[in-house]
N, C-alpha and C positions, 0 to 999 in steps of 0.2 A: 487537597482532597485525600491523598494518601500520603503519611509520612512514616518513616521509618529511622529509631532513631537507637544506633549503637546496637543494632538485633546482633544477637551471636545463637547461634546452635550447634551445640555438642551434641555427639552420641557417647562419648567416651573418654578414655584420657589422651586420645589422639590428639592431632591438629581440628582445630573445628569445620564445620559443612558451610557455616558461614560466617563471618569475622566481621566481628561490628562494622556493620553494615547503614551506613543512614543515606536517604535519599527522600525528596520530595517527588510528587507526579501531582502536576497541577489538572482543576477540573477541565476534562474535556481534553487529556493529554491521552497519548497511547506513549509509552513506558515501552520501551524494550530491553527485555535481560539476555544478555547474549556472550556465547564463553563456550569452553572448552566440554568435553564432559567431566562433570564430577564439580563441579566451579561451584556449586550449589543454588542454579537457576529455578529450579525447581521448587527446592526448600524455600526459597524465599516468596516464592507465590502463594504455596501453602502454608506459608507462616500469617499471611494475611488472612486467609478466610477460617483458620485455625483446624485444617486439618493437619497440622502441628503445633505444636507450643515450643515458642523461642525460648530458649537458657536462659537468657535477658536480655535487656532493650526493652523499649518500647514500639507499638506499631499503634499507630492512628487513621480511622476513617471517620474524615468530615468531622474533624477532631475527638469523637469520641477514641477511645483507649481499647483496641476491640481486647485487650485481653483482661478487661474486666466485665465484659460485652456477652452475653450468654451466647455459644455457639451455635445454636439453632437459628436462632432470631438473626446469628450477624450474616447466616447461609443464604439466607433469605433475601440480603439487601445485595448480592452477588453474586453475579452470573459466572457461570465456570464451564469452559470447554477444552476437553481435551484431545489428545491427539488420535484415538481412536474411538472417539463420540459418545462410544457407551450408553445409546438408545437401548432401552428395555426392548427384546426381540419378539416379542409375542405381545405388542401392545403396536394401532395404528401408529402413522405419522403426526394426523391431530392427537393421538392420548397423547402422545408420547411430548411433544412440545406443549401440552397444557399439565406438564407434573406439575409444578408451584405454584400457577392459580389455582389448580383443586386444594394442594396444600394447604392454602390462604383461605379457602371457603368461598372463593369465587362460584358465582349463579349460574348454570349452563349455558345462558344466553352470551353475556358478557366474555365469560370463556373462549364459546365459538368466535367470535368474533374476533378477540384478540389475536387465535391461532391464527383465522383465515389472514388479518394485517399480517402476520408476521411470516406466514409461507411467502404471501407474493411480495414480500421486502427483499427477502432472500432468495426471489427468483424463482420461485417453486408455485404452480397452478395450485390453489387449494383443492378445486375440483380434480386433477388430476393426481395428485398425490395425497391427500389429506386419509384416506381410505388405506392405503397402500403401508406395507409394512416393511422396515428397514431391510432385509433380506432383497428386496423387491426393486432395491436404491442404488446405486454407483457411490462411489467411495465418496465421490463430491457431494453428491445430493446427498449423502450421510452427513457429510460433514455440516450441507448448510442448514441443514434439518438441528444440528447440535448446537449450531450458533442462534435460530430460532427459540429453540428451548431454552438457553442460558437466557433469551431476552424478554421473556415470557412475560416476568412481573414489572417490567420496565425497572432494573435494578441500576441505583446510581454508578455500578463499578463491576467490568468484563474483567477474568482475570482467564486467558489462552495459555493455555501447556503445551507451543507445540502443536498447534491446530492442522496445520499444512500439511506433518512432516512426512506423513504415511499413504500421499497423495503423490502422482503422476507429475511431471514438471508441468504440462499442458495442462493439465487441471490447477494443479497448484497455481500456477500465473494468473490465472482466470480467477479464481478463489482470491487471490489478493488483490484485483484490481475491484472486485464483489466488495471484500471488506473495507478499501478504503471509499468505495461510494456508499456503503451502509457508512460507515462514520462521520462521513460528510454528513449525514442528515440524522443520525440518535446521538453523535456526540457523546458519547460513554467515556468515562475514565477508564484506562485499559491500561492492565499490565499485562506483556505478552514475552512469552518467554518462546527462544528459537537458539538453536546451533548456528545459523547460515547467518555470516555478516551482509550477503546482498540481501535477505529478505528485513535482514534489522535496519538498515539502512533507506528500504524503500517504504517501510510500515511506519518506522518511529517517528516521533516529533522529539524525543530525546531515546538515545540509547544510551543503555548499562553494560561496560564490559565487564564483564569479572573472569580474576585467575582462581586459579585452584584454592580452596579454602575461604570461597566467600569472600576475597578481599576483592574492594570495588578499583581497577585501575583506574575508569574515566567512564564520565556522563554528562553527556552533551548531545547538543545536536549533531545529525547524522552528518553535515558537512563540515564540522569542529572534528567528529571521529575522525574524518577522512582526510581529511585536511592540515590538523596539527594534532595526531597522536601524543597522548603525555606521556606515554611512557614507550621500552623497546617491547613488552608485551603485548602493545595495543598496538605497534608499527606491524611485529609480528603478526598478529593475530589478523588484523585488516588487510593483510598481504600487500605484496610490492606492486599490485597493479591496483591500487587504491585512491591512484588518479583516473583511470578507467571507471572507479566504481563512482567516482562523482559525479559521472553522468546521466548518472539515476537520478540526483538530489540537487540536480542544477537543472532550473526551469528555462523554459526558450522565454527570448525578452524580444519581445514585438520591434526593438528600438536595433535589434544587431541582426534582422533581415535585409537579405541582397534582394532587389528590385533589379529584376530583368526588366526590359522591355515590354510594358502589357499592349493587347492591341482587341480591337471589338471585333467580334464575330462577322461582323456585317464588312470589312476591310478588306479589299484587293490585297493577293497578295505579292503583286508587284510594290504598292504602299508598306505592306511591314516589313519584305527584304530592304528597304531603305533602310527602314527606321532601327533596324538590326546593324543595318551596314553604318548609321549614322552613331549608334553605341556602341560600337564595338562591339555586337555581343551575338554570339552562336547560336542563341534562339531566343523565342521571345515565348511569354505566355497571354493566351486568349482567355479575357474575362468579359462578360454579360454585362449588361448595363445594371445588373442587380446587384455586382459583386459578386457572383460564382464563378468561379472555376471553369471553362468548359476545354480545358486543354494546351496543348504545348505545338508552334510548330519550330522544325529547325532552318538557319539561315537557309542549309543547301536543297531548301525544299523545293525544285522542279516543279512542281503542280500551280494550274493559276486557277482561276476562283477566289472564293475568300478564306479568310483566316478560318468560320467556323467549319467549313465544307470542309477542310485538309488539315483540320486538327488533330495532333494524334489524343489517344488518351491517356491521361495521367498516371503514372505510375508508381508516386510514393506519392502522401501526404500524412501530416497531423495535426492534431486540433491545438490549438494555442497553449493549452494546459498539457502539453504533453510533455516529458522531460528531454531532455540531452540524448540519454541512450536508448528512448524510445525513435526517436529522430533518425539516428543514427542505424537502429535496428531498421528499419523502413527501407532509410538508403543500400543496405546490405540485401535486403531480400528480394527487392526489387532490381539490385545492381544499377542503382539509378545514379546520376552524376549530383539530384539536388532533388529537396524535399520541400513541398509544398504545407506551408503554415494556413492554418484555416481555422476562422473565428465561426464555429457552426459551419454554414455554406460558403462564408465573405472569404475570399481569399485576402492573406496579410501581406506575404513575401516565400522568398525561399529560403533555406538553410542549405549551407552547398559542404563540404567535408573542412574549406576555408573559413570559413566563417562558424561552423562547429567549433572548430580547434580554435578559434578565436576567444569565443565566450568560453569553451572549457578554461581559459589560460585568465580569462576575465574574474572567473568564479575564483581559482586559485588565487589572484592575486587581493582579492578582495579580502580574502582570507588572511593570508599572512599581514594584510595589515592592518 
């Protein structure tokens, strides 16, 4: 979808801003450029949409040549958002994300309508905010406002500067967990440029490292980053706790859950302190004849009744699609000994800090070989 091939940019007779530089980003990929400052992440995003001109190389979208490509028209087939949104301040929320279908001569009807899809994609009531004017908005709701507008004309290719970087961490987390479920469903070809190797590493489907002057070290997947650095700039760069950060990029596998003991709501619990006693195991969990969850109790529980009367409540859980160090983040906030996996409502199994460190060492080994 996007290829870049031997792009270099000079300003001077210095070292160049970016040194032949060639990379593909296939359709439907998010692209991370990630470096130090000055690497020339930047320049290389706007060398695509040509709010610069490379020295040479070529750059290709959807195979055309964009830099034989008239620059208006290529503006238009790409959405661009930056790091501080740069809404028109004196123009609503709907003006303001319907800039380039008025551009295009789109109908007022058609218009309306695309803004109001595009606010409640990105979260935002049209009725409530549609009216409302950026001053009016949180850094976030600016920012998702920005990410609406780039998506306006449904353009084959996002290209992010930096989107998050001027956002709260609490917002920001929330904003990225936003953009990868908008991805999950427009599917955009994305190039995204960021400083922070954990947010490269939880965004990308391949990241770009680059050193200073444009030169590309390594691009790969975020768990090849992580996992087998090609160079000592990229070991550097991803820092020495970059088996920690694979926890992000290694998914829970239904098949490496511990099976406590489950037992039904409806159970004596003279019958599950056996059946505890007969597994060895410290506690058991109570599930529903539906497969829900309804609680945990422990061997030394005193109380008689049944399992669901003397259930305690749940105190970590994640959804099956959750990764490693979302898992792990649950177990910590919770101070929980083990975290409950769950397909929707169905309960799977647990993940206990053993069997975490199990598949993390799982992920690495797959890797090296």
């Amino acid at each position: 979808m996007i290829r870049l091939d031997e792009v270099t940019k000079r300003y001077g007779p210095g070292p160049p801003a970016v040194d032949h530089l060639s990379l593909d980003v296939g359709q439907g990929e998010v692209c991370v450029l990630v470096g130090p400052s000055g690497c020339g992440k930047t320049t290389t995003m706007k060398m695509i949409n040509r709010l610069i001109e490379p020295t040479s190389g070529r750059i290709f979208l959807d195979g055309d040549d964009v830099t034989h490509t008239d620059p208006i028209m290529l503006r238009r087939r790409i959405g661009y958002v930056i790091q501080n949104v740069g809404l028109f301040p004196h123009q609503t929320i709907a003006t303001n994300v319907a800039t380039v279908p008025r551009l295009l001569g789109w109908d007022r009807k058609r218009t309306a309508t695309r803004v109001d899809e595009l606010l409640e994609s990105v979260g935002l009531d049209p009725g409530q905010f549609a009216r409302r004017y950026p001053h009016e908005l949180s850094g976030g709701q600016r920012q998702r406002v920005g990410v609406a507008r780039a998506l306006a004309a449904d353009p084959p290719v996002l290209l992010m500067d930096e989107p998050f970087g001027a956002i709260d961490p609490i917002t920001r987390g929330r904003l990225q967990v936003e953009f990868l479920r908008l991805q999950q469903e427009v599917r955009k070809t994305i190039v995204f440029v960021t400083h922070d190797i954990e947010e490269a590493v939880h965004l990308g489907d391949r990241v770009a490292i680059l050193a200073q002057g444009g030169h590309l070290e390594q691009y790969d997947t975020p768990a090849k980053v992580l996992g087998k650095p090609a160079s000592s700039f990229v070991a550097e760069f991803v820092g020495a706790d970059r088996a920690l950060k694979r926890l992000t990029v290694t998914a829970i596998d239904p098949l490496e859950l511990e099976h406590p003991p489950d037992v039904a709501p409806g159970e004596n619990m003279a019958e599950v302190r056996q059946k505890m006693i007969d597994a060895g195991a410290p506690w058991a969990v109570v599930v529903g004849g539906d497969g829900r969850l309804r609680g945990w109790v422990a061997a030394d529980t005193a109380s008689e009744g049944t399992a669901g009367e003397v259930a305690q409540r749940l105190p970590a859980w994640v959804d099956k699609h959750a990764n490693l160090k979302q898992a792990f983040a649950e177990m910590l906030q919770h101070d929980a000994g083990w975290v409950a996996v769950l397909d929707g409502n169905r309960y799977l199994g647990v993940l206990t800090p053993e069997s975490l460190h199990a598949a993390l060492r799982r992920s690495i080994a797959e890797q090296d070989g």
